[in-house]
N, C-alpha and C positions, 0 to 999 in steps of 0.2 A: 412530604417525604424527603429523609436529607439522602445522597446517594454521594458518594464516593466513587469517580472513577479513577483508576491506578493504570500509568500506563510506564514504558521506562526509557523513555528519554523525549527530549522537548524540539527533537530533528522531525524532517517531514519522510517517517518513513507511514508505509501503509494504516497500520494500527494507529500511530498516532492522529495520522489526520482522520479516523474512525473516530476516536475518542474524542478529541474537542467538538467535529460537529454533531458528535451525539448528547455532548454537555450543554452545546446551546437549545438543539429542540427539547433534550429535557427539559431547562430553563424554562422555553415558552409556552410546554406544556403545563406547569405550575412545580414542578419538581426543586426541591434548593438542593445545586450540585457544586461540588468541590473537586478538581481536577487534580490530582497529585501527581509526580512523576521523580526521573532524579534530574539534575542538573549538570550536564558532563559536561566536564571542561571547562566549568566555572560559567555556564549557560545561568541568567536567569531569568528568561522569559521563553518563550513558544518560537516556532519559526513564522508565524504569523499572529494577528492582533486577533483578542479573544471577547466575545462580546461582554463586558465588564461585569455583567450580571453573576457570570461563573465565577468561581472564588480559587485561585489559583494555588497552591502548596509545591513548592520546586525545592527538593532535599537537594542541597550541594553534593555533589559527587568528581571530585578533582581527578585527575587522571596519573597515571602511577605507570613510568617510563618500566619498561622489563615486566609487566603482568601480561601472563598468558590465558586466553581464551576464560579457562575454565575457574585461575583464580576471579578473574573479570567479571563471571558471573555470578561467582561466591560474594561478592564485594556488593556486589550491585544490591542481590536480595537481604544480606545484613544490613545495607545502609540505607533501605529504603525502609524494613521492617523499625529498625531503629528510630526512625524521623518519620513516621506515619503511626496516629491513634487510630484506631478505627472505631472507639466505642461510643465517638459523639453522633455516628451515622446510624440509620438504619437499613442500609445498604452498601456492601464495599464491590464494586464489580472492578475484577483485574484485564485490562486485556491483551495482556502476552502472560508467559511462563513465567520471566524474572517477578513481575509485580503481583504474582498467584502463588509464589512460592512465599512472598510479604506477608502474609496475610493468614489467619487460621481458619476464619469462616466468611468463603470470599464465594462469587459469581465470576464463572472467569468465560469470554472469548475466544472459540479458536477458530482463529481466522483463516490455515492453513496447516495440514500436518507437513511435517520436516521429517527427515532424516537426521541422525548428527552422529557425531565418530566420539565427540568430547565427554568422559564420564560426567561429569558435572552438568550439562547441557541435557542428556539423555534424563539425569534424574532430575531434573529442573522440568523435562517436558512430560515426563509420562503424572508426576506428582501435582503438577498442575493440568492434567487431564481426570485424574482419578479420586481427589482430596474433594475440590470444590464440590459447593451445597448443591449447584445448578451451573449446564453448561449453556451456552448459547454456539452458535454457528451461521455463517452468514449465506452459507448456501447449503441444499439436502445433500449435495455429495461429499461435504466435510461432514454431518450427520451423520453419513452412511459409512464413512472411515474410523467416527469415533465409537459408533455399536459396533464394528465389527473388530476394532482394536483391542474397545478397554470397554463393551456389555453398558456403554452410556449412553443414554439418550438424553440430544441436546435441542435446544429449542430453535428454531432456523429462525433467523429475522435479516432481512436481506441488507444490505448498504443502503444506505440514500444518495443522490448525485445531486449536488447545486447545479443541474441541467440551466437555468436559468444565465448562469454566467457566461458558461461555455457557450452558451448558443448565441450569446450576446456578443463575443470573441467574434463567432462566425459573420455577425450580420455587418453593415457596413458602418457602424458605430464603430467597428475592432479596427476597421482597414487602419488604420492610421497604427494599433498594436502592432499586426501582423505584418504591415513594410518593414518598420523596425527592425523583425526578426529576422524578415528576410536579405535584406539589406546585410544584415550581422552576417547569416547564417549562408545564403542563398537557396537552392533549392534544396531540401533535405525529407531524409527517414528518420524518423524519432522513437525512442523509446527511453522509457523512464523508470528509474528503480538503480541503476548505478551496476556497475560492471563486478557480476556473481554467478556464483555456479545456478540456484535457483532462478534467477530471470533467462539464462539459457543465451549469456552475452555470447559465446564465443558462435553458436551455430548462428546470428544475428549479425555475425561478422563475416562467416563463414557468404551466407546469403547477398551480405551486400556486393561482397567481391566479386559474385557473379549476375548481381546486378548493374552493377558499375559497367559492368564490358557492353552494356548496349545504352547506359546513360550516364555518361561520366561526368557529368555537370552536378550529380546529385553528389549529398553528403550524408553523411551517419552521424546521428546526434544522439546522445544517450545524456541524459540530466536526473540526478537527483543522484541519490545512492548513500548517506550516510547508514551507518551500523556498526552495531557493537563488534562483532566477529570480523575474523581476520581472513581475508578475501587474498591478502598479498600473492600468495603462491596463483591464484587462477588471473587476477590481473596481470600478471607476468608472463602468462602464457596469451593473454589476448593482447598484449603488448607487442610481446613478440610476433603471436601471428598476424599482427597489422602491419608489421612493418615487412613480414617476409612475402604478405601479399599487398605491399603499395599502399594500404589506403591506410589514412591520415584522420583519426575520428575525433571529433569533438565534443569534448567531457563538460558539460557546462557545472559540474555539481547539483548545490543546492539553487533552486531559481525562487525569488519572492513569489509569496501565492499570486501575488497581484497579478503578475504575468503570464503565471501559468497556463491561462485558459488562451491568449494568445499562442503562446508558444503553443500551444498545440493544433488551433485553428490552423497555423500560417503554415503547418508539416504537409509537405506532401504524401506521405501514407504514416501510420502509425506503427511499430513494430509491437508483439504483446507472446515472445514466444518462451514464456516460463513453461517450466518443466512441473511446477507445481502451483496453484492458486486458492483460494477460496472463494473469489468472487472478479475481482479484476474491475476496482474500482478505477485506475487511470485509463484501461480503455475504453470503458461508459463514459470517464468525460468526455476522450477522443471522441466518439460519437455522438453526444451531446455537441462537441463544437463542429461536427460535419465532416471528419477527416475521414476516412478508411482506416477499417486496423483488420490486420492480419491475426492471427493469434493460433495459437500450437494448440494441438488437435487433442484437447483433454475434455475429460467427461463433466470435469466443473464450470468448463469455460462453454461447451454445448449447451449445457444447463441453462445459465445464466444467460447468453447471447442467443442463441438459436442461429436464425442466418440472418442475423443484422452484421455478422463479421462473416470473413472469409479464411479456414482451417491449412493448416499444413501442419508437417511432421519434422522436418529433416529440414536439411541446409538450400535442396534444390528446388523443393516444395516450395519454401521461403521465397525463393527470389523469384519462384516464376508468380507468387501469389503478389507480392509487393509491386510484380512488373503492372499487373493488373489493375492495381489498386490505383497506379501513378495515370489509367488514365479514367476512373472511375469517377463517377459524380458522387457527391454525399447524397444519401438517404433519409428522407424523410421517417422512414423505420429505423434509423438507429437514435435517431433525436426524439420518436415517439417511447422508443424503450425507456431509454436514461430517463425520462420526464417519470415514466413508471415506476420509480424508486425514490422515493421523497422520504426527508427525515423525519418530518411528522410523523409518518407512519411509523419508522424504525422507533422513533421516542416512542408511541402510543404502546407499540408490541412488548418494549422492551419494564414500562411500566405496569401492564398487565401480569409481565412475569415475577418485580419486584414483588407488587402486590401476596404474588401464590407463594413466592416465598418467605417473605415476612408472614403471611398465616400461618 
């Protein structure tokens, strides 16, 4: 079977790192897959090495000083429709909205519903909710948003976690990773996904500051965060409220995959307080590598974790949950969980659906 995944940019945001390790299990489930994406910024490769067997397609996509939001995304889906055939596959699965609007007869992913203000964005997302052949969904309570939005029923197939790395971070093969970090960093809180209204940075900020008053040794680390959309106006206000409340937080950006699984072993709690999810793949790894994660009290993240994490709501919740966590042991039930999601399985699920849809 050839399968085409479409994803729209070659950054480590959530989707993307979906889509490549779903391209390698397809791979080694016997599947011949080709990865398409765009290439922004004059990108042309992945943010990590892809195992050669995939066959990689990167449309150039330059960047254009003075575009706003919504032309951004008009560009995105011309230029990838433009520089993607679909008709040597027999399967094009998209998974975001830009790379489902590419497409006429596509499979598309949602990994999360949004909210959005940008006309263009709004008909970029309801169009790639409603057009595709077949939807998928990585947990039943983005299932249960997409029947009760737009009358779709989508097929749930869960994340897989490379639990195997992370836990390998944790054991004492990593120590020599996680001094590194901490040496870097010293003692810290981590969260990942980059400073946005949906990861819910500012109540994360809000939390530490009143963590800090009884452990000021600690730090606030937030890593990763690239994206299409323009964030500037809410960074500016967590800019601001960091410095009107003293603390100093450390942005690492993008971190190599290689590291990743340390940097999250060597955290002293994990933070996970989005306001929306579909599954909450970074903090299955946090648990996979043994850390504690906290995570905002939403009905997909109960789903998904049960009480391998520990729930709050608000800014005060946060910090008395994170005080908790700093002097908690890791769980052998959070590293049992993460083990419970393997990509074989997500390839196996996801080629059974090929299948009913090519009949």
């Amino acid at each position: 079977m050839r399968v085409a995944l479409l994803t729209y940019s070659t950054k480590p945001r959530g989707g993307v790192v979906h889509t490549l390790a779903l391209a390698e299990a397809l791979v080694v489930a016997g599947a011949e897959v080709t990865v398409v994406t765009l290439g922004r910024g004059g990108d042309t490769a992945f943010f990590r090495s892809v195992d050669p067997a995939v066959h990689l397609h990167i449309v150039p996509f330059a960047s254009q000083d003075g575009e706003s939001v919504g032309e951004r995304i008009l560009r995105s889906i011309g230029t990838l429709r433009a520089g993607f055939d679909p008709s040597s596959f027999d399967i094009v699965h998209a998974e975001d909205c830009i790379s489902a609007n590419a497409v006429d007869r596509v499979i598309r992913t949602v990994h999360h519903i949004d909210t959005f203000t940008t006309p263009e964005l709004i008909r970029c997302h309801d169009r790639a909710i409603v057009e595709p052949v077949a939807l998928v969904t990585v947990s039943g309570s983005v299932a249960t948003e997409v029947l009760s939005g737009w009358n779709r029923t989508a097929t749930v197939i869960p994340n897989g976690v490379d639990s195997a790395a992370f836990e390998s971070a944790a054991s004492l093969g990593g120590e020599p990773g996680r001094s590194r970090w901490r040496a870097e960093l010293g003692e810290y809180v981590l969260a990942v996904g980059g400073i946005e209204p949906r990861k819910g940075t500012i109540d994360l900020l809000e939390a530490f500051a009143l963590l800090r008053e009884h452990h000021p040794q600690l730090s606030l680390v937030i890593a990763g965060g690239e994206t299409l959309f323009d964030y500037s106006s809410y960074r500016e206000a967590f800019d601001s409220r960091a410095s009107e409340l003293g603390v100093a937080v450390r942005v690492l950006g993008t971190v190599e995959q290689n590291r990743m699984p340390t940097l999250l072993a060597a955290a002293s709690a994990f933070s996970f307080v989005s306001t929306k999810e579909g599954f909450g793949l970074a903090a299955m790894e946090a648990l996979a590598a043994g850390t504690p994660v906290v995570a905002r009290d939403l009905p997909v993240l109960r789903e998904v974790f049960g009480d391998a994490v520990v729930y709050a709501s608000e800014p005060g919740s946060i910090a008395v949950r994170l005080e908790e966590a700093l002097t908690r042991d890791a769980t052998e039930q959070g590293q049992e969980l993460a083990r419970s999601f393997t990509w074989a399985a997500a390839a196996a699920a996801h080629l059974d659906l090929y299948r009913s849809v090519s009949a």
